[in-house]
N, C-alpha and C positions, 0 to 999 in steps of 0.2 A: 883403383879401388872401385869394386862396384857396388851398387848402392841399391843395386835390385836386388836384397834377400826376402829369401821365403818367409812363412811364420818360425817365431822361435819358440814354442811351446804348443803344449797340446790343446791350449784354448783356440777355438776354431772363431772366424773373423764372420759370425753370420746374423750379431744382431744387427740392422742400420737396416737402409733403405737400398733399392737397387735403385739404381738409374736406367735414364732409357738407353738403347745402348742407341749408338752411332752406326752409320748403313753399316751390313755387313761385320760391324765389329766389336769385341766381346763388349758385355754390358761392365760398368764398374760399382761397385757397394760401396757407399761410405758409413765409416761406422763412427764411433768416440775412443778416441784415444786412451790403450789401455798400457800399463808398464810393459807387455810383450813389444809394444811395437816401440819403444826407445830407443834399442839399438838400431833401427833403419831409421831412426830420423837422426839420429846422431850420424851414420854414414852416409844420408843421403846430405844434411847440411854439410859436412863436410865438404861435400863433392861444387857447392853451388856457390862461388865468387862473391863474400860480402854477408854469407848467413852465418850466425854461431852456432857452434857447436854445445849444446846446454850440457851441463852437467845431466845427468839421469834426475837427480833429486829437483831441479828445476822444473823438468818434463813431468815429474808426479806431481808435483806445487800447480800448473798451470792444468794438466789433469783432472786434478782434485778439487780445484777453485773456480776454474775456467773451464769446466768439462764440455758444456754445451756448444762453447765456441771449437774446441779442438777435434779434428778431425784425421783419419786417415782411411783415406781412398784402396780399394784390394779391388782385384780380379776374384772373379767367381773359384780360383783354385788356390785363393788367398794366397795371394803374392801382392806383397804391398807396392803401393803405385806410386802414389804421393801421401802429403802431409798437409795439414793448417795448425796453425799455432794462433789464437788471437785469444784477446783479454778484455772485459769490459775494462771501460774507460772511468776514471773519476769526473776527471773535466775534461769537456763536458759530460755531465753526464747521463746523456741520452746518447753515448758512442761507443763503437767497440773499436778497438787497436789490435789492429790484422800485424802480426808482428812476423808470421813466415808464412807464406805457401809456398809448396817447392814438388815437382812430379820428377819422377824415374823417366828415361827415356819413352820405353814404354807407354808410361803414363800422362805423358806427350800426345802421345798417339791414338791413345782412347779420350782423349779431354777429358784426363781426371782431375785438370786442376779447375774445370769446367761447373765437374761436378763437385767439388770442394768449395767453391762459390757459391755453388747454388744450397751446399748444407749450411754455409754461414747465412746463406739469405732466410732461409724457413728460422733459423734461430735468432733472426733478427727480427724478421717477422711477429714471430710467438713473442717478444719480448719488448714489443713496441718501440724498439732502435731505431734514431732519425739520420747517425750519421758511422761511417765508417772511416776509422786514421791510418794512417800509415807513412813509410817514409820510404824513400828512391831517389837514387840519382836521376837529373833534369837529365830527358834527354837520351838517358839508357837505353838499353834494349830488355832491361828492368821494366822501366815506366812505361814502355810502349809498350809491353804484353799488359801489365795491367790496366793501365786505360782501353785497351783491346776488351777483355776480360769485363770490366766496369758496363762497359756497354752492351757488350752479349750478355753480360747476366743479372744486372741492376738497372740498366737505360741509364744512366747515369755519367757524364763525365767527370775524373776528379781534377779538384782544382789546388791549386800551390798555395797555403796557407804561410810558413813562417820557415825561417834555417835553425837545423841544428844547433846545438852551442857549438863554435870549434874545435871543443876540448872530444868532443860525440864525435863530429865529422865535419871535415871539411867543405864536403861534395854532394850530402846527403841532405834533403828535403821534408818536409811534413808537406802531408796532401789530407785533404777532407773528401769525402764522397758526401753527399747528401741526399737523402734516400725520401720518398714520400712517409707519411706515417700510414703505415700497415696496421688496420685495425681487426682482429679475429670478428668473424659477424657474430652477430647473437642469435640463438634461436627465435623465430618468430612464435607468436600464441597464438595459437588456436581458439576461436570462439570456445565457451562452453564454461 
């Protein structure tokens, strides 16, 4: 199955941000997750050891409610690269719950999941978030790109907070990131 498809509709992938691009290689856009791109994250989760597969109606739910947090990564000739999936958190609730990021080979290749980091950091930013959640097996090669990832794009290392219930996972962990608080500056005033 492969999990690099193009756009599926005639909505073209060109509000978001570009990134810088990498020596020599193409730049990546991340934009906000819109129903076009459902079905490539539905076959790209598929493809990736331990991610689920959401129904469509869940990917509009997180969408709709979580827009700011969700994300997906295209190349300049919109072909989608990667995916973010996160959710503000209740408790705590100064947190967000990173619940997939996942890139195409490809999108390996360009560090889109790089730049999918860095679109959850501006909207963490803008929203005064002290910490980020998630969950990995100890140990993986799961955990070790994101602690990788944590530190090229937060400074930040995450640390082992608490286990799953059994009945969730056996092998699966809760991590905490703990981020500075990011404050937007304020204009300064000018005499007069």
């Amino acid at each position: 199955m492969k999990a690099e498809v193009g756009p599926h509709s005639g909505r073209k992938a060109t509000v978001g941000r570009k990134a810088a691009s990498f020596r020599g290689s193409t730049p990546v856009i991340v934009r906000s997750l819109v129903p076009e791109d459902f079905e490539f994250v539905r076959l790209l989760a598929a493809s990736v050891a331990g991610h689920t597969v959401c129904p469509p109606y869940l990917l509009w739910m997180l969408s709709r409610l979580h827009g700011h947090f969700c994300a997906v990564a295209v190349a300049p000739d919109q072909t989608r690269l990667g995916y973010l999936l996160a959710m503000s958190a209740s408790y705590p609730a100064d947190a967000v719950f990173v619940w997939q990021l996942a890139a195409t080979f490809r999108g390996r290749r360009l560090k889109a999941q790089d730049q999918l980091a860095s679109y959850l950091r501006e909207a963490i930013q803008a929203r005064g978030t002290t910490q980020i959640l998630f969950t990995s097996v100890p140990n993986s090669a799961a955990e070790r790109s994101v602690r990788s990832l944590a530190k090229r794009i937060f400074s930040a290392t995450p640390q082992m907070t608490q286990r799953l219930p059994e009945s969730v996972s056996e092998k699966e962990r809760e991590y905490s990131l703990s981020l500075p608080v990011y404050r937007t500056k304020r204009p300064t005033r000018t005499g007069g």
